[in-house]
N, C-alpha and C positions, 0 to 999 in steps of 0.2 A: 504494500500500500504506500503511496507517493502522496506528499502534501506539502504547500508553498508556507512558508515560514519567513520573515524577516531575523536576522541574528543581530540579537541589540549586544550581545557583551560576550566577554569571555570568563568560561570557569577555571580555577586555577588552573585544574591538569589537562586545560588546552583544549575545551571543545566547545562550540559557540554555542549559546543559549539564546534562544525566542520564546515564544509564547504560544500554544494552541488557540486554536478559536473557544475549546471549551475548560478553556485557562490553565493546561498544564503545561508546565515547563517541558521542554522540547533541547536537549541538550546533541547538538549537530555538531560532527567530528568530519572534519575540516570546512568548516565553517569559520568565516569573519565576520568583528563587527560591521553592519552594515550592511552585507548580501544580503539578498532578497534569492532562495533557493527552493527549489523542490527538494523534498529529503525523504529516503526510503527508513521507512520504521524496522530498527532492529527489536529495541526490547519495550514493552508496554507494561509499565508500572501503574499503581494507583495514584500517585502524585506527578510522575513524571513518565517520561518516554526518553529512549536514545535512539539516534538516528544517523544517517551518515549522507553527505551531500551527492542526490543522486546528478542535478543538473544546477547551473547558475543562470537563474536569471536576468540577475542585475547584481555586477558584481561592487564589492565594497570599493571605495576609492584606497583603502589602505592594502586592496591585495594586490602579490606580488606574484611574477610565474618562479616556482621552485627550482631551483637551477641542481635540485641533485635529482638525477635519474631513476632515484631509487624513495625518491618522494612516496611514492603512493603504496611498496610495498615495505618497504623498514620503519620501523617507526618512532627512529629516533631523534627526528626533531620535525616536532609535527607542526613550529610554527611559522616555517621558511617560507610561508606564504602569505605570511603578514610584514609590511613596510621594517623596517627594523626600530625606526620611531615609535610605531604603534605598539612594538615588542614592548620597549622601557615603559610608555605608558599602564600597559596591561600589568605588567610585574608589579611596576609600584601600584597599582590596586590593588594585589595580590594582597601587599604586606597592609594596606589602607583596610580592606576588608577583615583581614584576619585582625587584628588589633580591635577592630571594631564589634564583630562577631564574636568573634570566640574569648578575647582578651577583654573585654568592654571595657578599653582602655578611653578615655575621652580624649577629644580634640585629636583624634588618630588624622586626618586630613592636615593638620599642620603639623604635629611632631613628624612625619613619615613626610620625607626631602625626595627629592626627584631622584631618578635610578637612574646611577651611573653608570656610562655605557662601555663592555667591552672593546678594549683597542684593535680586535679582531672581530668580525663577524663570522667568518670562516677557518678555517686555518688552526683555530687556538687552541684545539687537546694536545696535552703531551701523553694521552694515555688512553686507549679505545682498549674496549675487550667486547670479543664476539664467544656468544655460545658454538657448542660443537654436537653437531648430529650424524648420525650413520644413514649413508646414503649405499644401498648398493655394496655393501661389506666394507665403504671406505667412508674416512673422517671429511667431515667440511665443516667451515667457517659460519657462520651467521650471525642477521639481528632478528631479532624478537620482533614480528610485526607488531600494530599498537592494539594493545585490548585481545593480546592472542601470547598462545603459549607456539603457536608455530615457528617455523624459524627459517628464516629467509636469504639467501647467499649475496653478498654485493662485492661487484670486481673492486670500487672506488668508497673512498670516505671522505667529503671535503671536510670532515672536520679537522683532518689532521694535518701536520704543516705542509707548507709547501713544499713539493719533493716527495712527499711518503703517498700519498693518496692512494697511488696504488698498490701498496703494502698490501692488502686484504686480497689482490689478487696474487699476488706473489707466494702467500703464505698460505693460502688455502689449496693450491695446483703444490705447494711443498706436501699440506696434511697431508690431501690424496691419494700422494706417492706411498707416504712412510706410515699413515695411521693406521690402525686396525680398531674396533670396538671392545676388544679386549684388553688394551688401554687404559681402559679407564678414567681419560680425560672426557671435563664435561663444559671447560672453556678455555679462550688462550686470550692473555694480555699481551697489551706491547704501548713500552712508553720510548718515547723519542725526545729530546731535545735538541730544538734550533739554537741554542745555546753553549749546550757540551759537545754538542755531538753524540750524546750519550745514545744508543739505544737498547731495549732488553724487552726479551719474549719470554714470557712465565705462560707454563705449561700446569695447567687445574686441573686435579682429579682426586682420584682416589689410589691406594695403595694396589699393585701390581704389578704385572713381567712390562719393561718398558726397556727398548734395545733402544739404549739411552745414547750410545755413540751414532747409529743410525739418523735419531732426530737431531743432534748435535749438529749433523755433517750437511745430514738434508736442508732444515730449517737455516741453519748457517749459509748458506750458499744462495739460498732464496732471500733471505735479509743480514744486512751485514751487522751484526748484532756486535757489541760488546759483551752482555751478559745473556744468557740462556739458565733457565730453572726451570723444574719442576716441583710446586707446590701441592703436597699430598696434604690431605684434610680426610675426617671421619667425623660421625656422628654423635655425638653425646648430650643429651638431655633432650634432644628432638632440634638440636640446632649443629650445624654444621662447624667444625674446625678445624686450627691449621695443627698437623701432628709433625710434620719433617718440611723445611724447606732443601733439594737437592740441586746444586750447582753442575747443572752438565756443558757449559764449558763460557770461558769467559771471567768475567772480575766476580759474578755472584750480590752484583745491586748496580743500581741504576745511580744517576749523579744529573741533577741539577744546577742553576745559577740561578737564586732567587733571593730580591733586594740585597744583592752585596757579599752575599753567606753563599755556600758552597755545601751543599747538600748529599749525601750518600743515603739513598732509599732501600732496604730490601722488597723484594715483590711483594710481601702481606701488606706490608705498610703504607698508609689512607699517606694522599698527597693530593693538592688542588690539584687540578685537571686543566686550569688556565691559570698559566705562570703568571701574566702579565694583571689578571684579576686578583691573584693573590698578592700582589704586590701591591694592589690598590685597597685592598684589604686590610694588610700590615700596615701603612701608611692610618688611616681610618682608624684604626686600632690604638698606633703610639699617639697622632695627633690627640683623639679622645682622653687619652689619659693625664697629656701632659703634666710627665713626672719630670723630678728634680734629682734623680740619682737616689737618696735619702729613703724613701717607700720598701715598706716590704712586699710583697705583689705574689699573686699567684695566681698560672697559668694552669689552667684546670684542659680536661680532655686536650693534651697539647700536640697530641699524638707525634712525630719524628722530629718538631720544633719551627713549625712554619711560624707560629708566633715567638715560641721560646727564645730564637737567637737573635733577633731584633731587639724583643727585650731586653732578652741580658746584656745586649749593649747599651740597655738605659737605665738601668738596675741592677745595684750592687745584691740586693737582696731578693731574689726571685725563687720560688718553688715553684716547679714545673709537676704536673702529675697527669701520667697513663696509664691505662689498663694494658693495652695489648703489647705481649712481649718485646715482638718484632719491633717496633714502634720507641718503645723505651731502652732497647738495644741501637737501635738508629740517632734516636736522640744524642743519648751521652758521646759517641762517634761524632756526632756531628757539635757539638760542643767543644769536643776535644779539639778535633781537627779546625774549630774556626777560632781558639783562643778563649774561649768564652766559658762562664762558670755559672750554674744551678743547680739548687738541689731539686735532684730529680727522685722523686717517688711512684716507685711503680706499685698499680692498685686501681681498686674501686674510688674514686674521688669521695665517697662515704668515708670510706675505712683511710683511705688516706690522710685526712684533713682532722683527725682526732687528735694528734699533738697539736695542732696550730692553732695558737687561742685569738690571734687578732691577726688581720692584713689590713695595709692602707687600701689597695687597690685588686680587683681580680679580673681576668681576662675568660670569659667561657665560654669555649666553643663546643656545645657536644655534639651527639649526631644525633641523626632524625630524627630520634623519637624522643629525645629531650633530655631535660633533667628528672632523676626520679626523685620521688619524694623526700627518701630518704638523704639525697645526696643535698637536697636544695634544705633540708634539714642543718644538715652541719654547715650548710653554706652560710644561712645566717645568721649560724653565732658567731663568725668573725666578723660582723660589723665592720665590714668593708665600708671606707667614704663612696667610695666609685665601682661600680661594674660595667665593664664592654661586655654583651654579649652581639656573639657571632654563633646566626642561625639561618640555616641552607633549609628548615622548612616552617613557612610563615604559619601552619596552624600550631604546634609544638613549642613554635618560637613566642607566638602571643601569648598560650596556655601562659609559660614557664617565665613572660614578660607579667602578667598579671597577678602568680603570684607575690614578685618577688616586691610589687606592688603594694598588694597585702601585708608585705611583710614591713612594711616604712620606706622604700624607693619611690623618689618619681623619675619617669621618663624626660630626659629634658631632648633627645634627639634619637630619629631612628633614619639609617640610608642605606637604600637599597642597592645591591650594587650587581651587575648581570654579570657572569661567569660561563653562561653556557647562554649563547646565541643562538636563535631558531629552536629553543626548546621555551619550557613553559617556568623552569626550576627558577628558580632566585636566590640570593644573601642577602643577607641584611645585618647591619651594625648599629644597636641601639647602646647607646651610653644613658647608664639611669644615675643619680646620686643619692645619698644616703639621708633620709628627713632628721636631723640629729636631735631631734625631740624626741623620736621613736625609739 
């Protein structure tokens, strides 16, 4: 069944929204604001419906033609068909909305500053990773179509630098040489720097026979790697982990140049994905804090020291703290190796932060799913003056802005800052300070 729709806006995870005649919301995937579309009805809720744009009638003045080939079947950036202008607008609504919604933060329309725009539109991961499926007794490369578990082959990635793009054909005509499904890989990463030169392919799976000189030789010859691994992981408690990282041939971590510091990654280890956004990030982060050297400060989920080492170039007194091994192995390396000094505790940011009875300042970036109760528990008995947080998802990041609210903060600034162009994701950097009556 087909029916004409206008698209007034967009919802966060990227799909236009109208209105039915008999007023339910109508959420349209690849839909922009503005078209006027015909839309075939996928699924029919009692409050809403999803749909997907069978034809355009009248198309929005903010669409643009998708310049990657692979637009309509990958689904990884589904918004490469909106002006890039329109991109920033849409994001900072993102974080306008969620503040407003889920945070009931007031005056969210004026704390929340215009999103800052990636120095790249194209071009800016240093880091892609494709799933891997058995075709025909042999291994291939893929993405995940959008709103599907299927998985889809691309020769080309313009996300990645200039020069590599075709990487994804290179390495997938490699799998199908040397892979088999008893393997036991079930993805492969690969990070590059237009910076170091660095490049490394990490091999995901699970534990088994893997003719580890074979892929060395193969995958090597198809991309001119520095480092090659395989990252074995198993199952325990219903979630997936890392049990052996194995070096099969090359340095065994990847290497950065980010704001001035000189980075060494192992492949478990989280690293922004736009070098040039992380460094607008960091900037956004020390300018917020403006410290004087004197502060004792801590840098909570710091994970390998994207914020960490800029710090401690501004802070004699800095606690840094991570949970994942990898991560807090990288870290202290990368401290070492750039001159720099903190103490580093590895750990639950809960269980960590139980010696520390005050900080002037805290830096917290967690991941998606936030801070947990517990850990925003011990967070504010140090009666921190100042908190930056840094949050990559606007409803997680309001929750955890609201309560901290609750707890005697106000928000005095929040800015969005775009890291991943033609998709829907965002950051955001809100500085709150301390009510000292509270």
């Amino acid at each position: 069944m087909e029916e004409t729709i206008t698209v007034k806006r967009l919802a966060y995870e990227g799909a236009g929204v109208g209105t039915r005649n008999d007023g339910k919301t109508v959420f349209v995937s690849g839909g922009c604001p503005g078209d006027t579309v015909t839309v075939h009805v996928d699924e029919e809720h009692p409050t809403f419906v999803k749909s997907h744009v069978a034809s355009i009638l009248e198309a929005s003045p903010h669409r643009v033609s998708p310049p990657c080939p692979f637009y309509h079947t990958c689904g990884g950036c589904p918004w490469q068909i909106l002006s890039y202008d329109e991109q920033l607008v849409w994001k900072r609504r993102a974080v306008v909305d969620a503040f407003t919604r889920i945070g009931t933060i007031p005056d969210a329309e004026n704390l929340v500053k215009q999103c800052l725009p990636s120095k790249k539109q194209w071009g800016y991961r240093n880091k892609v990773e494709w799933a891997i499926k058995t075709e025909n007794d042999r291994l291939s490369l893929g993405f995940h179509r959008a709103e599907s578990n299927e998985i889809t082959t691309v020769s080309r990635c313009l996300l990645l630098p200039k020069g590599h793009e075709d990487v994804p054909r290179a390495l997938n005509g490699a799998l199908r040489f040397v892979g088999k499904p008893e393997h036991g890989l079930t993805s492969l990463s690969y990070r590059v720097s237009s910076r170091t030169q660095s490049q490394e392919i990490a091999l995901w799976g699970t534990p088994g026979s893997l003719p580890r000189k074979a892929y060395a030789d193969i995958l090597g010859s198809a991309v001119k790697t520095t480092s090659l691994t395989r990252v074995l992981t198993k199952k325990r408690k219903n979630r997936q982990v890392i049990s052996q990282v194995e070096v099969l041939a090359g340095k065994g971590y990847w290497s950065e140049r980010l704001a001035n510091f000189n980075f060494k990654l192992s492949s478990p280890s989280f690293f922004q994905v736009n070098t040039e956004g992380a460094e607008a990030l960091i900037k956004l982060v020390v300018d917020a804090l403006s410290l004087d050297g004197n502060e004792l400060l801590c840098d909570l989920y710091c994970g390998a020291g994207t914020f960490t080492l800029p710090l401690a170039n501004h802070s004699s007194q800095l606690v840094a703290v991570e949970e994942m091994g990898s991560a807090v192995r990288d870290l202290r390396r990368n401290l070492e190796e750039n001159m720099l000094d903190a103490d580093v505790r590895s750990g639950d940011v809960a269980y960590a932060l139980k010696e520390i009875k005050h900080a002037d300042a805290l830096v917290i970036d967690p991941p998606r799913s936030g801070i947990s109760r517990e850990a925003l528990a011990d967070i504010m008995t140090l009666r921190a003056d100042r908190i930056v947080m840094v949050s990559c998802n606007p409803a997680t990041g309001a929750r955890d802005i609201s309560r901290l609210i609750e707890s005697g903060y106000t928000v005095l600034q929040t800015t969005p800052v775009d890291l991943f162009p033609q998709t829907y994701h965002v950051e955001s950097v809100t500085l709150l300070q301390r009510n000292f009556d509270s």
